[in-house]
C-alpha positions in Angstrom: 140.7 106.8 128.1 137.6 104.2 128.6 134.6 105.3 129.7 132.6 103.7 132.5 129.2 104.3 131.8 128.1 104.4 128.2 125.1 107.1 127.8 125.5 106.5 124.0 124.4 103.1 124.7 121.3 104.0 126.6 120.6 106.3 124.1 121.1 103.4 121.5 118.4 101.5 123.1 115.9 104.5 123.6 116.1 104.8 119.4 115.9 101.0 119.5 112.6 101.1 121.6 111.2 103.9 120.1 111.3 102.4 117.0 109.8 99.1 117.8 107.2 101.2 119.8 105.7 103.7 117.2 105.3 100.9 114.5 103.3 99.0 116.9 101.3 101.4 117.6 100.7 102.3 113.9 102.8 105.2 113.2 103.4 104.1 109.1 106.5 106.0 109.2 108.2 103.4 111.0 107.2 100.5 108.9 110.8 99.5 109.6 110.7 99.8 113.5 111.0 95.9 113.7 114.7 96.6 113.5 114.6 98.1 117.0 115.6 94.0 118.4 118.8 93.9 116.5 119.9 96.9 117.5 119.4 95.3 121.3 120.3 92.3 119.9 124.2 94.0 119.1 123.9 96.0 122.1 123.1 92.9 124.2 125.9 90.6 122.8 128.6 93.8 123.4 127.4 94.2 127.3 127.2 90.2 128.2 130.8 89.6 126.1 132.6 92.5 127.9 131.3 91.0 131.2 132.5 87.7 130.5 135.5 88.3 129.0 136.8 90.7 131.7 135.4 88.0 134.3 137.1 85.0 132.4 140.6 87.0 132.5 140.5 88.3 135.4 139.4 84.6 137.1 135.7 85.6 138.9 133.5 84.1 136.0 131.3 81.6 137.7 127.8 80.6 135.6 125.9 81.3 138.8 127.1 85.1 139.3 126.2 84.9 135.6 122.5 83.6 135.6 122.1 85.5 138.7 122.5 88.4 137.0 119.9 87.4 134.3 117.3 86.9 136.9 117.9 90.3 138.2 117.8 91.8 135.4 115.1 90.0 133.5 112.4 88.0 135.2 111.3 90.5 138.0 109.6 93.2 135.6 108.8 90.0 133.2 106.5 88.3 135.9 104.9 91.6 136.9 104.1 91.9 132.8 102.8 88.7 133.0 100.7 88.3 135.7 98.9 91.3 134.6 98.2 89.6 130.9 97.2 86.4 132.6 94.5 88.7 134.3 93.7 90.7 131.3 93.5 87.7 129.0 90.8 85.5 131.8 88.8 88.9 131.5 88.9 89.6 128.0 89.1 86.6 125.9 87.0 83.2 125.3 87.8 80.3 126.2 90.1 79.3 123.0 91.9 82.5 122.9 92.5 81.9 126.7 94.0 78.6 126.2 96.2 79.6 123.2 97.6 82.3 125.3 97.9 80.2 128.3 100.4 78.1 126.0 102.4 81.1 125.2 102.2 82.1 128.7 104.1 78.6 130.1 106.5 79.2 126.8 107.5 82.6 127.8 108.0 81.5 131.6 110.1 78.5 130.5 112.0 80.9 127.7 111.1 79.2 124.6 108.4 81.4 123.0 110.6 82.0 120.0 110.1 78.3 119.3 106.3 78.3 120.3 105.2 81.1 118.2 107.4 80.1 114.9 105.2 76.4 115.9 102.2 78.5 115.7 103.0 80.3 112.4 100.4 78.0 110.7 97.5 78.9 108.0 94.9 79.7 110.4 96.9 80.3 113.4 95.4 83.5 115.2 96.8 87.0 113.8 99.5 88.8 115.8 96.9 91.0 117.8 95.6 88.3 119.6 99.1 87.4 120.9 99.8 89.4 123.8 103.3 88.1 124.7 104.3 87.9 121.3 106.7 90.3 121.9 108.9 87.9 124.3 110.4 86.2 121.3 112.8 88.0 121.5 113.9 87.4 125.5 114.0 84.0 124.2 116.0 84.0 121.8 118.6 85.7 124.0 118.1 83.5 127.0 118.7 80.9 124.5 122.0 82.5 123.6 123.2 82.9 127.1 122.7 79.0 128.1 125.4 78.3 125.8 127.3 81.3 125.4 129.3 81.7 128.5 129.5 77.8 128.5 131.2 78.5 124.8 133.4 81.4 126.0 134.8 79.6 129.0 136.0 76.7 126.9 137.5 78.9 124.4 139.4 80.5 126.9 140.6 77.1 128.7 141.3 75.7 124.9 141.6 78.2 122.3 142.6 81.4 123.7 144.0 82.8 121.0 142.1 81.9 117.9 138.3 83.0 120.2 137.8 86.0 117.7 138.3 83.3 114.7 135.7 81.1 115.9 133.0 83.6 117.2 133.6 84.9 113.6 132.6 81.5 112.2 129.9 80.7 114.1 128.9 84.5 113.8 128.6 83.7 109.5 127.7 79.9 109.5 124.8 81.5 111.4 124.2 84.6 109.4 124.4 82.0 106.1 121.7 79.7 107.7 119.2 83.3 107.9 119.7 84.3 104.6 119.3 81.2 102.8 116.1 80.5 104.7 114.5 83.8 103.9 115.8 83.2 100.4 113.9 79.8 100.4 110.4 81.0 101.6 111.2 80.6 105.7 111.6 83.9 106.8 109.6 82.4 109.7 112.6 80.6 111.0 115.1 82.8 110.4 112.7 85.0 112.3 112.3 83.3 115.5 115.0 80.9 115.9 117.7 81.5 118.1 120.7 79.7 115.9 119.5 82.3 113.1 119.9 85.3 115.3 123.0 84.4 117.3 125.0 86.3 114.1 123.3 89.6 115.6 124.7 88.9 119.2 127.8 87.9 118.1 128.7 90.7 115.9 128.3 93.2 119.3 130.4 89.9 121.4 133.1 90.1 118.6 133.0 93.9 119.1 133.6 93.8 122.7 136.7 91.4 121.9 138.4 94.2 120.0 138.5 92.6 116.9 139.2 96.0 115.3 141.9 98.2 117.2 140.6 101.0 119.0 141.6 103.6 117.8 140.8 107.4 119.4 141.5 109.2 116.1 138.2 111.3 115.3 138.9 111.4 111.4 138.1 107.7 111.7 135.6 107.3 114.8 133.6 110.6 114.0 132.3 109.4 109.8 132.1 105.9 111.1 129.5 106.9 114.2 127.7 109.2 111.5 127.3 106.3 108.9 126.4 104.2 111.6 123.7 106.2 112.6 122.4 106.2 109.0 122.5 102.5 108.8 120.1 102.5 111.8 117.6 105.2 111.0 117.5 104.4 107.3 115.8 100.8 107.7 113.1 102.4 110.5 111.8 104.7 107.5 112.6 102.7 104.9 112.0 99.2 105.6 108.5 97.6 105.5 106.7 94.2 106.2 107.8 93.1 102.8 111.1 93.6 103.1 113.0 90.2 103.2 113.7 90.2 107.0 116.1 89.0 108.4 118.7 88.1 106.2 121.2 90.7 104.6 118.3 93.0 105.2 119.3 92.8 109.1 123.0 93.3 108.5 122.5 97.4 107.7 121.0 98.1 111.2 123.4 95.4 112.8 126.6 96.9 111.5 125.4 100.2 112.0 124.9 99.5 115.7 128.2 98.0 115.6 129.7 101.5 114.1 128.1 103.8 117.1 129.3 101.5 119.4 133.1 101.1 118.2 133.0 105.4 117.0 132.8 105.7 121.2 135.1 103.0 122.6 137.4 105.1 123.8 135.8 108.8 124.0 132.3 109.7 122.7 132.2 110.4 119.1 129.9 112.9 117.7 127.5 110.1 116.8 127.9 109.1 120.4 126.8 112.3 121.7 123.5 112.8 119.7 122.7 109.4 120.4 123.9 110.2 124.0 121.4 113.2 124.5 119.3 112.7 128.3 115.9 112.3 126.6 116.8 109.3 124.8 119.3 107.9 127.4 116.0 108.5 129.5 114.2 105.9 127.3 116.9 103.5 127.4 117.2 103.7 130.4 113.6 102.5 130.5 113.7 100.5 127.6 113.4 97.1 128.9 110.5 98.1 130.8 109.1 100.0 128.3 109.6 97.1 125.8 108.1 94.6 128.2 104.3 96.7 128.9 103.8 98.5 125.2 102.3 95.7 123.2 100.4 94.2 125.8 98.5 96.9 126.0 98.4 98.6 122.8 97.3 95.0 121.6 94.4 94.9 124.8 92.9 98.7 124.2 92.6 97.8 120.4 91.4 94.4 121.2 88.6 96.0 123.6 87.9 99.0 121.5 87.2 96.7 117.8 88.7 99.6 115.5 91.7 101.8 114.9 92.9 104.1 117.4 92.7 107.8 116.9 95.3 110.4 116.8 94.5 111.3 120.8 93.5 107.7 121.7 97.0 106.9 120.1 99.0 109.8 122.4 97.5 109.1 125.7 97.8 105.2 124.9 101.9 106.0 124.3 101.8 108.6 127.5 100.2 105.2 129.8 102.6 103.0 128.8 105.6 105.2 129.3 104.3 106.0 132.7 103.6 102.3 133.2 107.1 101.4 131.8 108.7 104.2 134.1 107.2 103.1 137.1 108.4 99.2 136.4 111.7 100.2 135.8 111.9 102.5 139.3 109.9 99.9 141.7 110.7 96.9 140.2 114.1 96.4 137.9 116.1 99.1 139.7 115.4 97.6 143.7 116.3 93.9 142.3 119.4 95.0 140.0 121.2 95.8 143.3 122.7 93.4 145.1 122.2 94.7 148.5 118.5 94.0 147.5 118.4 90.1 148.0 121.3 87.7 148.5 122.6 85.6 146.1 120.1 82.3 147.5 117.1 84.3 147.4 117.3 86.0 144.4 117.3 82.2 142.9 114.4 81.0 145.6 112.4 84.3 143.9 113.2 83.2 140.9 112.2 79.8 141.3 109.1 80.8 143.3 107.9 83.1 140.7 108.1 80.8 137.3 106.0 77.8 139.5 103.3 80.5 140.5 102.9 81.8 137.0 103.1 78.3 135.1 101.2 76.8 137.6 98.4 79.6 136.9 99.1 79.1 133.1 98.6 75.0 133.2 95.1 75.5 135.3 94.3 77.5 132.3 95.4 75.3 129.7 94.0 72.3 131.7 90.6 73.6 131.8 90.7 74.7 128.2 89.9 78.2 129.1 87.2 77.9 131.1 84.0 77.8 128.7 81.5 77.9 131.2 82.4 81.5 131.6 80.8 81.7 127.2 77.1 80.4 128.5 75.6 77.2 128.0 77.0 76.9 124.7 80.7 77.9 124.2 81.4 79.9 121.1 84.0 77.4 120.3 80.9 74.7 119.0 80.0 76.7 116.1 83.5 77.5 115.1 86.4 74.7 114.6 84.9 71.8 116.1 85.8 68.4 113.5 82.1 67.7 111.9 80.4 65.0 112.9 77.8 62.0 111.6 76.8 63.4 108.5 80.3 65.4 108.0 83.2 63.0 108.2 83.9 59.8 106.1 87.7 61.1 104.9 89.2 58.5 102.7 92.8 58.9 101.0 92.6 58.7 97.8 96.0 57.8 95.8 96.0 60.2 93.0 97.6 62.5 94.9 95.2 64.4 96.8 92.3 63.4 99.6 89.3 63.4 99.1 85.9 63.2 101.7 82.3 62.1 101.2 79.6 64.5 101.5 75.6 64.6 100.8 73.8 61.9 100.6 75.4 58.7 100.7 73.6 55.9 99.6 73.8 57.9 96.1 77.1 57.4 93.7 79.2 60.9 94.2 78.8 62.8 91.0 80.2 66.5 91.9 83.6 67.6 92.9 83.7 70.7 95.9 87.7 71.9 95.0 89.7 74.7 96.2 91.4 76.3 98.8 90.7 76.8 102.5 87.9 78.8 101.7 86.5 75.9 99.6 87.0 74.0 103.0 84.8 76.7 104.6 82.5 76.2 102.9 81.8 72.5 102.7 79.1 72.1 105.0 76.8 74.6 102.8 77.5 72.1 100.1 77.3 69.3 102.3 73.6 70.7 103.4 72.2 71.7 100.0 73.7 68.1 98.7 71.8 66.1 101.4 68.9 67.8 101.3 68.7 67.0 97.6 69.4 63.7 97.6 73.1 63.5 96.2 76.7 63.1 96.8 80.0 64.3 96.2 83.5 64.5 96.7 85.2 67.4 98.5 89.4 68.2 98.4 91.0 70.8 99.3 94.7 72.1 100.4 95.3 75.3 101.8 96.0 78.0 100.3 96.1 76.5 96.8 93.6 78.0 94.8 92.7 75.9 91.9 94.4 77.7 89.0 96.0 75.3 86.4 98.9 76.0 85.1 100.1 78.2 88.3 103.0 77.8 90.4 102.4 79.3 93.8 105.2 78.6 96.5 103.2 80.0 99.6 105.4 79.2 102.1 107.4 76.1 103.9 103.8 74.6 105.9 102.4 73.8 102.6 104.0 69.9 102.3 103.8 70.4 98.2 103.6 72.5 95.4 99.9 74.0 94.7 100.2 72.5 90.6 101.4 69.7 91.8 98.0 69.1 93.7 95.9 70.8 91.2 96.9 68.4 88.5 96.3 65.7 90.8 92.5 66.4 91.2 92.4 67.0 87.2 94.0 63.0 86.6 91.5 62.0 89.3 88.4 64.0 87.4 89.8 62.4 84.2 89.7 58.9 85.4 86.1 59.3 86.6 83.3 60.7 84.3 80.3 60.1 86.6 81.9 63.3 88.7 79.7 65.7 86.5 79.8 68.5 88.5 82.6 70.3 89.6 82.5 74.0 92.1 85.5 76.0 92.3 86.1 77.9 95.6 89.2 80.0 96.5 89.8 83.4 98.3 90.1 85.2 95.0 90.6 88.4 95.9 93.4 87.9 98.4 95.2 86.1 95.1 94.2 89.0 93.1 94.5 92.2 95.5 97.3 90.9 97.5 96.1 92.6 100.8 93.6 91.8 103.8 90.6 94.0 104.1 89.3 96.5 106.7 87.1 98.9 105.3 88.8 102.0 106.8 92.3 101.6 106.1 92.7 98.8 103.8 95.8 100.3 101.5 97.4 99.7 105.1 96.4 96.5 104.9 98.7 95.1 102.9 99.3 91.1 104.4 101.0 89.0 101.4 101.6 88.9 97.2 101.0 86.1 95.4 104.2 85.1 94.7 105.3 86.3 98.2 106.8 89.7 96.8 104.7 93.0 96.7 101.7 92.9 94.6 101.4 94.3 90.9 97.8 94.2 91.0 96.8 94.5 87.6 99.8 91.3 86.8 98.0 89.1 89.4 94.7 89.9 87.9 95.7 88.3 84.6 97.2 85.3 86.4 94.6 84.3 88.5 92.2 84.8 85.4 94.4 82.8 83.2 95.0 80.1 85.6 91.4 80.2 86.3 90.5 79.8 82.6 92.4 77.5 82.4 90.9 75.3 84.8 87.7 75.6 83.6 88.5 74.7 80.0 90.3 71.9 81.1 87.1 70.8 82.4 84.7 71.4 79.8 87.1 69.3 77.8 86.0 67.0 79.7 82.2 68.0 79.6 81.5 68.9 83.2 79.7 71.7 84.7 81.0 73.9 86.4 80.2 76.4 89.7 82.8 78.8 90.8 82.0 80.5 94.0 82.3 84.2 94.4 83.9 85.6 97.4 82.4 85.6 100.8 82.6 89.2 102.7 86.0 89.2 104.4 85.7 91.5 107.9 89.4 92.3 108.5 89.0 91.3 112.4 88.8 88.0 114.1 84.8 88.0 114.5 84.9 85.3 117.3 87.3 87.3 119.4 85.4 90.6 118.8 82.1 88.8 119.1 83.3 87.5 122.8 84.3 91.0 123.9 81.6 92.4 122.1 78.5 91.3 123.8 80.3 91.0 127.5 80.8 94.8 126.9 77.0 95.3 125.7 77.2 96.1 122.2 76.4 94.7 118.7 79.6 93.4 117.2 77.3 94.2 113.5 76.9 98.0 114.5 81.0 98.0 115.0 82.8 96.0 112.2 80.0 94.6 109.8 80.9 95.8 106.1 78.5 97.7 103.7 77.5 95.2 100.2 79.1 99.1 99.1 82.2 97.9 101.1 82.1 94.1 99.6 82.1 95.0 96.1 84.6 97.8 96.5 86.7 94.9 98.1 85.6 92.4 95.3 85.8 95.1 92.0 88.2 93.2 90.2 87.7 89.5 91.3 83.8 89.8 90.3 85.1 91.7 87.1 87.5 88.4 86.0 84.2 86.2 87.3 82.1 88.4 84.5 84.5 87.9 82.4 85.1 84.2 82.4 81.0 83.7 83.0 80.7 85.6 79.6 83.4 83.6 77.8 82.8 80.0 79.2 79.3 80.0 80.4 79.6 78.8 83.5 77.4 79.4 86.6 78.5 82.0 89.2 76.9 81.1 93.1 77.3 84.2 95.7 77.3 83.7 98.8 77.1 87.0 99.8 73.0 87.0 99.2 72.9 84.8 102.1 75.2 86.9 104.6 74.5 90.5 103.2 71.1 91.9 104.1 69.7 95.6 104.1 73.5 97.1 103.0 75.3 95.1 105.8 76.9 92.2 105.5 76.3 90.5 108.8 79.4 89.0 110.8 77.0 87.1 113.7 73.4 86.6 113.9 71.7 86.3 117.4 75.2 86.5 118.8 76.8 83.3 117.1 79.5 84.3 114.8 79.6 83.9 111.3 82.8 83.2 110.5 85.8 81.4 112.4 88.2 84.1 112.0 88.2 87.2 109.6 87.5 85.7 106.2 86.7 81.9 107.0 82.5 81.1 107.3 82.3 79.1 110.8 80.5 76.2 110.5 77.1 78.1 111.7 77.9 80.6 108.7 78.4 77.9 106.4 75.1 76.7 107.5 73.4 80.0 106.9 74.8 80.2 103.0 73.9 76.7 102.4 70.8 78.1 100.4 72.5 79.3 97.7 74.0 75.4 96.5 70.4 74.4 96.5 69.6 75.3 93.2 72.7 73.4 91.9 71.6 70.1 93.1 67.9 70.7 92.8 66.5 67.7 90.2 
């Protein structure tokens, strides 16, 4: 017999959103809860196939009863979401977090945020929870899908009826192929967020609708093959983390074991179909789109507003809004335009029409007016944040020995020092910049992100860094070579990232866990020695060539976007240092080992140690704004106005 109505399926999509759910909201149980899309991802493929192909055969497939059904079903509840963050975001963020999201906004209206934020996935692009439709990478990528899908299965059916399962299969591991080789090569990003490199997901649940294994209503079969199933689901939401290599053949265990449920129930419910199938989860499924849509909005907005971690009761009535939220989209606003009797065919296209111009026409005033600053005060936040330096901050000349390298100080003098490092090195440049100036000298500054300058170190980072970070490093030390009068040379980096592997908040920072050296989870103590060595290494490299040399200590690092937090901060009356500014207790707890290899090397090689901290860190806090200007651009790079304020502690370098 074949069942109508699949509850199992429901209930699928309830784990499915549960999952995704509870790790957002920071449940660490569910570190795997990510896997929650590809079990829609199966589930959605299975549905959209066994429409099309019964439609196909049975001659009543036309591509606008299709997308008319993807309008129903998708952008109603969608433009209700996102009208709501539009508001949200014009109340809560400034003006550059405003336009970012504005961005996003037209990219999620138009269906192609998948490509915007894997675009975005840059250096200093802004962290995750200052994304609130982040989450609609994922409608994307199946709208995406769906533009060419039933396109795809009509011509297979006019042309290549018979061998359809053989090329969905193809296409299905060409495209699963493309995933795991670019998570193997360091681009999990794309693989990620890129519709060619998910369609294997949807296509495993459209080769499942297509029968390419016999039904079969034998229970010794269907009954251990809905129980495995279930385990290849739950497994990876317990077990998985944010190191995991995802996706990949790390996504086929929760794809396949969607797959399972689904086929164990084809004919009758399994017993894997029935506990899946139980009303409180079918409930959530029910639900699930809805409930998919609101939750990180507004998890991300209450956190945003509230500048820390959510407690154990903020965390349950947070979960208990957002399903009564979710429920009351799904009753008032998917279920009435689901049915047909709702709207005709013509308006249910003029609605959908209507809608996307009002929304993107509300996102491009945004994005045209960058935001609106005047809303910041007479002097938007932005100016003392990312804003290209000027006059005395820009003569950039290439230089060809593989790097490039800027002018800075005083330039009527002959450069004779060498500002190197990483991003935080470029952070820092206009406190060297300053101190230079003011002392009558000049220098050279180079930098390339996130390439510490550790000789003899190999770091592939990820695919936006053009080259390889010793590649670059040994550049700068043929350059140094060939030029003697650089006498000077200061070392900068974000040690203690390199080192400890994790981003810092002072309350939960063993959760904060962000990226390993070598992009695989951190042996603290074996990234210790290598950043030392490479370190060493660097610096007796250039005391063979008799310079001096500075290395920089690390600068506080806050663990939240200060300019973000400053903005809502002070337009909710309160100190933004009272809420997030770290102890010194708290910097050198961060900092233990990194200060320890600085000792070390300052013992062995003699070199000069500069803090920066001494500037920032006054009374046992380390300040994150001062009179309301931020510090720092985001949560570990000095703003220009910060960079300012440390400037004092290069003066004695350059003092004659």
């Amino acid at each position: 017999m074949k069942l109508g109505y699949r509850a199992d399926i429901d209930g699928l999509r309830g784990i499915a959103v549960l999952a995704v759910v509870f790790a957002h909201v920071g449940f660490s149980i569910f570190s795997g809860g990510y896997i929650g899309v590809d079990i829609f991802f199966v589930i959605s493929g299975f549905l959209i196939t066994t429409i099309i192909a019964r439609e196909i055969q049975e001659n009543k497939f036309t591509l606008s009863r299709f997308y008319e059904r993807r309008v129903r079903r998708i952008l109603p509840a969608l433009a209700v979401m996102a009208v709501f963050v539009l508001l949200a975001s014009v109340l809560l963020y400034d003006s550059g977090r405003l336009t970012s999201f504005a961005k996003s906004l037209l990219a999620t209206m138009l269906f192609y945020s998948n490509i915007n934020f894997w675009g975005e996935a840059g250096y200093f692009d802004a962290p995750s929870s200052l994304k609130p439709l982040l989450h609609t990478w994922s409608l994307a990528v199946e709208e995406q899908f769906y533009i060419v899908f039933p396109i795809l299965m009509y011509a297979i059916h006019a042309f290549a009826r018979k061998s359809a399962k053989l090329i969905l299969g193809i296409i299905a591991i060409i495209s699963l192929v493309l995933a795991v080789y670019a998570v193997n090569n360091n681009d999990a990003t794309s693989a990620f967020y890129l519709a060619h490199m998910r369609a294997w997901e949807l296509l495993v649940g459209g080769l499942l609708a297509l029968n390419i294994f016999p039904v079969t209503t034998d229970p010794r079969i269907n009954t251990p093959l809905g129980l495995v199933g279930m385990l290849m689901i739950v497994a990876p939401i317990f077990l998985y983390t944010d190191q995991t290599p995802f996706p990949g053949f790390s996504a086929v265990l929760p794809v396949l074991g969607t797959a399972f449920i689904i086929y164990s129930s084809m004919t009758e419910r399994s017993l894997a179909g029935k506990i899946v199938g139980v009303a409180p989860l079918v409930f959530i499924g029910q639900i699930s789109y809805s409930l998919y849509l609101w939750h990180w909005p507004l998890i991300l907005f209450v956190e945003y507003y509230i500048i820390r971690p959510l407690s154990g009761l903020e965390i349950f009535l947070l979960l208990a809004v957002i399903l009564a939220i979710s429920t009351l989209s799904w009753r008032f606003v998917e279920s009435p335009f689901r049915s047909r009797r709702f709207l005709s065919t013509r308006q249910v296209f003029a609605f959908g029409f209507g809608t996307m111009v009002v929304i993107i026409a509300g996102a491009g005033i945004v994005y045209r007016f960058d935001g609106f600053p005047s809303r910041e005060g007479s002097t938007p936040l932005v100016d003392f944040l990312d804003k290209e330096t000027t006059n005395h901050y820009t003569a950039c000349a290439g230089v060809t020995n593989g790097f490039e390298s800027c002018l800075m100080g005083d330039k009527s003098q002959p450069p004779s020092f060498m500002l190197r490092g990483d991003s935080h090195a470029d952070s820092l440049r206009r406190a060297v910049e300053r101190a230079a100036r003011k002392n009558g000298t000049s220098g050279l500054f180079t930098y390339k992100l996130a390439c510490p300058p550790l000789l003899g170190v190999a770091r592939d980072f990820s695919s936006h860094i053009t080259a390889p970070c010793n590649e670059y490093n040994e550049g700068v030390t043929r350059y140094l070579a060939a030029h003697p009068e650089i006498s000077t040379v200061v070392l900068a980096g974000r040690w203690s990232f390199y080192i400890e592997g994790i981003d810092y908040k002072p309350e939960e920072s063993s959760d904060m866990f962000m990226m390993g050296f070598f992009g695989e989870k951190p042996h603290v103590a074996r990234y210790e020695q290598v950043v030392e060595h490479g370190l060493g290494q660097t610096i007796q490299t250039l005391l063979d060539m008799n310079r001096k040399i500075i290395v920089v200590s690390p600068v506080p690092e806050i663990g939240y976007d200060v300019p973000s937090a400053n903005f809502i901060a002070a337009r909710s009356g309160r100190d933004l240092n009272e809420i997030i500014a770290p102890s010194v207790d708290d910097y050198f707890a961060r900092n233990q080992r990194t200060l320890a290899v600085l000792s070390r090397l300052q013992e062995k090689y003699g070199i000069q140690v500069v803090d920066p901290w001494t500037a920032l860190c006054v009374e046992n806090e380390c300040r994150v704004t001062i009179d309301g200007v931020p510090l720092y651009k985001d949560d570990d790079h000095l703003s220009l106005f910060g960079s300012e304020i440390v400037s004092i502690v290069f003066e004695p370098i350059f003092a004659r």
